[in-house]
C-alpha positions as CSV (number, residue, x, y, z in Angstrom):
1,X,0.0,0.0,0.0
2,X,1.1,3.5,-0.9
3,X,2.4,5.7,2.1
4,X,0.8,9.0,1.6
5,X,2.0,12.0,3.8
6,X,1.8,15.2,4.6
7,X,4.0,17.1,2.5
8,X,6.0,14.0,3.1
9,X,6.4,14.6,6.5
10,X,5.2,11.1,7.1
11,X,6.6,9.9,4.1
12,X,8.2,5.9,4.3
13,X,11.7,6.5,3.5
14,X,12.7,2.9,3.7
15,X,10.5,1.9,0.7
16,X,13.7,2.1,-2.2
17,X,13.0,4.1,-5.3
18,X,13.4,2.7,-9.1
19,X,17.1,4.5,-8.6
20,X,18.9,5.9,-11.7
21,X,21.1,4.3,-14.3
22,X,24.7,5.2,-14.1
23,X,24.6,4.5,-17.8
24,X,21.8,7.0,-18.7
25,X,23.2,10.1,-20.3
26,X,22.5,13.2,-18.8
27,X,20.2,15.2,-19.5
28,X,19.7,19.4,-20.3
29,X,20.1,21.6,-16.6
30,X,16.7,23.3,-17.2
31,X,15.5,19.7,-17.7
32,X,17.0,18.7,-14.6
33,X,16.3,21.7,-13.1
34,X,12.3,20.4,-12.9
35,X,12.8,16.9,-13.0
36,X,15.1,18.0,-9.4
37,X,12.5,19.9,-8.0
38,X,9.8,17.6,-8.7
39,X,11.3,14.9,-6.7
40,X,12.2,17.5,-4.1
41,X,8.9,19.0,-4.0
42,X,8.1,17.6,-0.4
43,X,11.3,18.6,1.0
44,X,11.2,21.7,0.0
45,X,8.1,22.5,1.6
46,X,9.6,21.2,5.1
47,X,12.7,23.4,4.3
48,X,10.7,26.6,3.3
49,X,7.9,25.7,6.8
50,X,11.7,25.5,8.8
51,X,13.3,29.1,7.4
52,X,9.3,30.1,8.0
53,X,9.7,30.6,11.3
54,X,12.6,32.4,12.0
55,X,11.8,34.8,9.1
56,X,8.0,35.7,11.0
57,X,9.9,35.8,14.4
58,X,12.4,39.2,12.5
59,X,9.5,40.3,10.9
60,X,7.4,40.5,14.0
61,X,10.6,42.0,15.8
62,X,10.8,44.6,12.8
63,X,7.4,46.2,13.1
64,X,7.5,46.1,16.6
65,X,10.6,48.5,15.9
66,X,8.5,50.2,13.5
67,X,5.9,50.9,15.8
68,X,7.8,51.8,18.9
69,X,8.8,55.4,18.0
70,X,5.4,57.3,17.4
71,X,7.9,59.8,15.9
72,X,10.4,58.4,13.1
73,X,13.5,60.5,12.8
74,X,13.8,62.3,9.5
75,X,17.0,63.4,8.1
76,X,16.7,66.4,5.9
77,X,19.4,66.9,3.2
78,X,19.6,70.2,1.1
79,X,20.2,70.2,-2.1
80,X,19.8,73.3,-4.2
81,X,16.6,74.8,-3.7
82,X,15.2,71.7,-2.5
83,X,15.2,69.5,0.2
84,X,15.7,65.9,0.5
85,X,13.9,63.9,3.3
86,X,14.4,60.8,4.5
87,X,13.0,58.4,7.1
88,X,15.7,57.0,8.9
89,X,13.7,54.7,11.5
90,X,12.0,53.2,8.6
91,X,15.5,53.2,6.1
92,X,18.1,51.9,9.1
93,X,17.2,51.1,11.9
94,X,13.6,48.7,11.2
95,X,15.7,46.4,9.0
96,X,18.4,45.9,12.1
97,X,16.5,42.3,13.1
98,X,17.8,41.0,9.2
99,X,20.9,40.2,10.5
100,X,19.7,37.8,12.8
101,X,18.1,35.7,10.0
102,X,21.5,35.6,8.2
103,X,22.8,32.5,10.6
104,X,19.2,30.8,9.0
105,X,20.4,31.2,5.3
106,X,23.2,28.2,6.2
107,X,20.4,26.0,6.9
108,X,18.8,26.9,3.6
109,X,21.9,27.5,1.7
110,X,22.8,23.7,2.7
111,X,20.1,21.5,1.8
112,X,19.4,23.2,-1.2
113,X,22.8,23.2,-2.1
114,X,23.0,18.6,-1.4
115,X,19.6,18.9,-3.8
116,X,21.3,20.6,-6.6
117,X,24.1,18.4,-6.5
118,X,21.8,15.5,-6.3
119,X,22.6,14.3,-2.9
120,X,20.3,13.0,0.1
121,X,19.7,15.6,2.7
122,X,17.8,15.2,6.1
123,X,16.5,18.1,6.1
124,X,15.7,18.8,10.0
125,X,19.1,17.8,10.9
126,X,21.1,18.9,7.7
127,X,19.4,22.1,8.3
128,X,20.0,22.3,12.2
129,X,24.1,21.3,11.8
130,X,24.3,23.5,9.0
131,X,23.2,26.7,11.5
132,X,25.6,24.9,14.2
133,X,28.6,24.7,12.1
134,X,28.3,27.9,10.1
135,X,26.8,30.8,12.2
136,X,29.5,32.6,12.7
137,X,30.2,33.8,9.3
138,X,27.2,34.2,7.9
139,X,25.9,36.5,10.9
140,X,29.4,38.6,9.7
141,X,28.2,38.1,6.6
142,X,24.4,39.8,7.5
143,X,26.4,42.5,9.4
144,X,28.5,43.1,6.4
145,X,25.6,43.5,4.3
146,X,23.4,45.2,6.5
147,X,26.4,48.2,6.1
148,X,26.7,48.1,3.1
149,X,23.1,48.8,2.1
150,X,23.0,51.8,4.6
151,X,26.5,53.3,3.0
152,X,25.2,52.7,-0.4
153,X,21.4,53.4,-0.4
154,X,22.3,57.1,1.6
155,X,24.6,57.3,-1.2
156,X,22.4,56.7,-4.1
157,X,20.0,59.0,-2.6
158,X,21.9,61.6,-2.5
159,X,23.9,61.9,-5.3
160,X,20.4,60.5,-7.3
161,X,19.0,63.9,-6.2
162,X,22.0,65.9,-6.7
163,X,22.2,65.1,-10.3
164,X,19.0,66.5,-11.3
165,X,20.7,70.1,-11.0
166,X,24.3,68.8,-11.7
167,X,24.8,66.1,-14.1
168,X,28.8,65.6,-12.6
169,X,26.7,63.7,-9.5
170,X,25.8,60.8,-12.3
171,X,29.5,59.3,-12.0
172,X,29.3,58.5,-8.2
173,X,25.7,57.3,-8.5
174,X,26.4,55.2,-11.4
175,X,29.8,54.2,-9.2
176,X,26.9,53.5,-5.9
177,X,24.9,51.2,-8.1
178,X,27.5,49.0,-10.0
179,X,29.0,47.9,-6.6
180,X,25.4,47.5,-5.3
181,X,25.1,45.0,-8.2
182,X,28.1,43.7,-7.6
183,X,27.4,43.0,-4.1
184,X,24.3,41.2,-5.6
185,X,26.0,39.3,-7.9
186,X,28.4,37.9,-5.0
187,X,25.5,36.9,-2.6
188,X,24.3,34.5,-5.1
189,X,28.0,32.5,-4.2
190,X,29.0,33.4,-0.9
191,X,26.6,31.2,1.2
192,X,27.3,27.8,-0.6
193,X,31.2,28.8,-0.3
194,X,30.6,29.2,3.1
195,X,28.6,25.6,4.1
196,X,30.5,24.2,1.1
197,X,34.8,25.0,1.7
198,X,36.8,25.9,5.1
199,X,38.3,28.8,3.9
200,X,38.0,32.6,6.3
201,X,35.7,35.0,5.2
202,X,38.3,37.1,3.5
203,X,38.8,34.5,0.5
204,X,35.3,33.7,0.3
205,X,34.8,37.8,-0.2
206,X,37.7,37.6,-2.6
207,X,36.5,34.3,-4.3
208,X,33.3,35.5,-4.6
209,X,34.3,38.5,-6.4
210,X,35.9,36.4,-9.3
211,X,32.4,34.7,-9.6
212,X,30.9,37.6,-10.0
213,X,32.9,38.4,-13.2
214,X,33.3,34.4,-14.3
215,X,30.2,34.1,-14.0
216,X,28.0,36.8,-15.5
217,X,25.4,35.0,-17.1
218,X,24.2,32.9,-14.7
219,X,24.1,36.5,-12.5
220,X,22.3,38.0,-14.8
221,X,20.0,34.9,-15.1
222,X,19.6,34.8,-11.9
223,X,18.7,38.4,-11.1
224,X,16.0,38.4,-14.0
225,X,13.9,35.4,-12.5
226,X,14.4,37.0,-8.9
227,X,13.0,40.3,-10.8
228,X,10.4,38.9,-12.5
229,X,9.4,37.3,-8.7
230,X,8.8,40.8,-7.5
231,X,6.9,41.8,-10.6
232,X,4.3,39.4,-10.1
233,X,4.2,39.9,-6.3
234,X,4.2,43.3,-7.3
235,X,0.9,42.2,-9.7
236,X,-0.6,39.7,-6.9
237,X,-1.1,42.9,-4.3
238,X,-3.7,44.1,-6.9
239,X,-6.3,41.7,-6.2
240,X,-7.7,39.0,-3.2
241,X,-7.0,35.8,-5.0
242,X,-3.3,37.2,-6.3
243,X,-2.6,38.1,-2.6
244,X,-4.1,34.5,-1.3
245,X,-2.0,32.8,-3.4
246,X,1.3,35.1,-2.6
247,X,0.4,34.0,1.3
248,X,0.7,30.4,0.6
249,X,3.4,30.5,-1.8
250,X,5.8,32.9,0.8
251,X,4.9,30.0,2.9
252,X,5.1,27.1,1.6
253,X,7.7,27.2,-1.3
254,X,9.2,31.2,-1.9
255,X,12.3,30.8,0.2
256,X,13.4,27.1,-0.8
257,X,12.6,28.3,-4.0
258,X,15.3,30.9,-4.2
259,X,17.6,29.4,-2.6
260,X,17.2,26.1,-5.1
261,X,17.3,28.1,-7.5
262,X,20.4,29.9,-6.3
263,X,22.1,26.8,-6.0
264,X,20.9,24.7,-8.8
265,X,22.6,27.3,-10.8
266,X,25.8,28.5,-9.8
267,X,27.0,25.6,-7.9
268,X,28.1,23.6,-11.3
269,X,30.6,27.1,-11.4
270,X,31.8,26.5,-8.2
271,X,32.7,23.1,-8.4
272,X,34.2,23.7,-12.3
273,X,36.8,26.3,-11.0
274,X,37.4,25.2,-7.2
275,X,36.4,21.8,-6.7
276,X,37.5,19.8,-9.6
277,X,41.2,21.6,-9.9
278,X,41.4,20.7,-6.6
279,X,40.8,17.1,-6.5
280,X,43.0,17.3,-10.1
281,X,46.0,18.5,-7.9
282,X,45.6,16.4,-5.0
283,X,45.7,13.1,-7.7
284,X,48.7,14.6,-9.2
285,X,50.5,15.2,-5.5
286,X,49.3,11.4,-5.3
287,X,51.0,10.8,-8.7
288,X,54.0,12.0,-7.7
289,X,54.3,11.0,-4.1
290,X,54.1,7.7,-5.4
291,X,56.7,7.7,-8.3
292,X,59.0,9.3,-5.9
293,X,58.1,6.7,-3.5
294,X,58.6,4.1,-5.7
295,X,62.3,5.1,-6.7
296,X,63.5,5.4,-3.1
297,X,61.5,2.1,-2.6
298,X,63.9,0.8,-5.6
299,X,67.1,2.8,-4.5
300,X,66.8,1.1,-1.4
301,X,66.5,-2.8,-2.3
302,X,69.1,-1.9,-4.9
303,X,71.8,-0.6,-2.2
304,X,69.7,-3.8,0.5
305,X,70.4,-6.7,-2.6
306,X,73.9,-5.1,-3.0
307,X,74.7,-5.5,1.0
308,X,72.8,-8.7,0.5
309,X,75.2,-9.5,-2.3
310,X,78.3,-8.8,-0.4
311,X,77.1,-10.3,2.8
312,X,76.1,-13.8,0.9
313,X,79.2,-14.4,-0.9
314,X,81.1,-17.7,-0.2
315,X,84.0,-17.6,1.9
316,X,86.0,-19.0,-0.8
317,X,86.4,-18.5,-4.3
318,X,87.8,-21.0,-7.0
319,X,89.9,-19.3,-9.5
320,X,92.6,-21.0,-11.9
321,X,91.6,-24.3,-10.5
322,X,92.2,-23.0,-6.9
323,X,90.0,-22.4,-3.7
324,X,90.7,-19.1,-2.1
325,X,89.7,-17.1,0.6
326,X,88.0,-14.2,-1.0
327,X,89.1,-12.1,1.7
328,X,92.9,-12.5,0.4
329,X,92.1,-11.6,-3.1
330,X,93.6,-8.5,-4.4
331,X,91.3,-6.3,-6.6
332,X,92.4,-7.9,-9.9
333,X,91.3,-11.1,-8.7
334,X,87.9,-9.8,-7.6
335,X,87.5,-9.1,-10.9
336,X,88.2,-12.5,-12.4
337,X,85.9,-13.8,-9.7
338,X,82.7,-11.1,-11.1
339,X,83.4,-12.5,-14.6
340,X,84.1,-16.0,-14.2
């Protein structure tokens, strides 16, 4: 009897699947891509209800920010004739609680990241080790980035507004919003670097900057689906049904979505230009370990079978119809002996 469960929460593991030929070629990624998530579905659900909760807990904690100054602070900025405002509760200090999802995004980043490479993954567990084992750097990671967007979005206000009587301010806006993308582009690696290599967060950073050059197509890919995502959440505020349906999908399948997604798509870069040179060198260190092992393995019975040699000769040697004792024989002997 089939064992039916919810979202496969109570699905019987034990029961083994028709399993995969190791002979069947391989088929297209966007093929795999669905084919992946299909078998995943279930999972992905549990993953996406796990990262749920966390993610209400910060936003609860972020309108209770919101709310608790009746008075936001407003920083006003002139420029020209005009005057900039800005809310700076709302801008900086409401989104403070996002860092302490960061530590969260392991969890995520992890068992997405054993689906895309078509491993197993318990997901309770994989998820809860993966928060254990990587915290630490990817709260640095949310502080980092929590920074960064204050630095730069101040920035591409300003100089946004300042342009509009002084076309100069264009450069440092234009500046402002390639590292902003830049910044985007490297998110999409940094997280599977982290749960994925134990290396410090500076060569991740510095890593993760090569990606976002190497590869800029699946960055731009990925930004354009992640664009289109708000579009239609965007769309799905407009009506009941379109905001019903952007509930259940935030909750049941948005985050493990991204994060698949994420993973599905840049971690065949990863392993191309890290993992696989890796493993290449470490064969070759074995290659020639073992040659020079080899050699020293055959210097030593030669100089072993030459002691050997000496140390098993007979005590006496016949030459010219004579027995004598070799250690009496001059060197011209010794020679007639070798050759006789």
């Amino acid at each position: 009897m089939a064992n039916f469960g919810l979202f496969g929460f109570f699905n019987n593991y034990s029961r083994p699947g028709p399993g995969v030929s190791k002979d069947e070629p391989q088929k297209p990624p966007y093929i795999r891509y669905f084919q992946l998530m299909g078998r995943k579905y279930s999972k992905l659900i549990q993953l996406n209800l796990l990262f749920l909760v966390p993610f209400l807990i910060v936003v609860f904690l972020m309108g209770v920010i919101f709310f608790l100054s009746p008075f936001h602070y407003q920083l006003y900025i002139p420029i020209q004739s005009n005057v900039l405002r800005l809310d700076v509760w709302a801008l900086y200090v409401v989104p403070i609680p996002l860092i302490l999802l960061s530590p969260f995004v392991a969890g995520l980043t992890y068992v997405t990241r054993n689906f895309a490479r078509e491993e197993h993954a318990f997901v309770f567990s994989d998820f809860k080790d993966a928060i254990k084992n990587n915290w630490k750097p990817f709260l640095l990671n949310g502080i980092f980035l929590y920074f960064a967007y204050m630095v730069l979005s101040f920035s591409m206000f300003y100089y946004y507004n300042q342009s509009v009587t002084n076309w100069i301010f264009i450069l440092p806006f234009s500046l402002c919003l390639l590292l902003m993308v830049v910044l985007l582009f490297c998110q999409y690696y940094i997280p599977i670097m982290i749960v994925t290599f134990d290396l410090s967060l500076r060569k991740i950073y510095r890593n993760a900057l090569i990606f976002s050059v190497a590869g800029l197509w699946r960055n731009f890919l990925l930004t354009a689906i992640f664009v289109f995502m708000l579009f239609l959440f965007y769309q799905a505020l407009a009506s009941v049904l379109g905001l019903t349906i952007l509930v259940f999908f935030l909750a049941l399948f948005c985050f493990s979505f991204v994060s698949y997604t994420t993973s599905f798509i840049v971690y065949p870069l990863i392993e191309k230009l890290l993992i696989k040179p890796y493993y290449e060198q470490q064969e070759q260190a074995k290659s020639v370990n073992a040659e020079s092992e080899k050699k020293e393995e055959e210097t030593d019975e030669d100089l072993h079978k030459g002691e050997m040699d000496e140390d098993d000769a007979p005590e006496y040697v016949y030459i010219n119809g004579r027995l004598i004792k070799r250690s009496e024989l001059n060197d011209d002997q010794l020679f007639e002996d070798k050759h006789y």
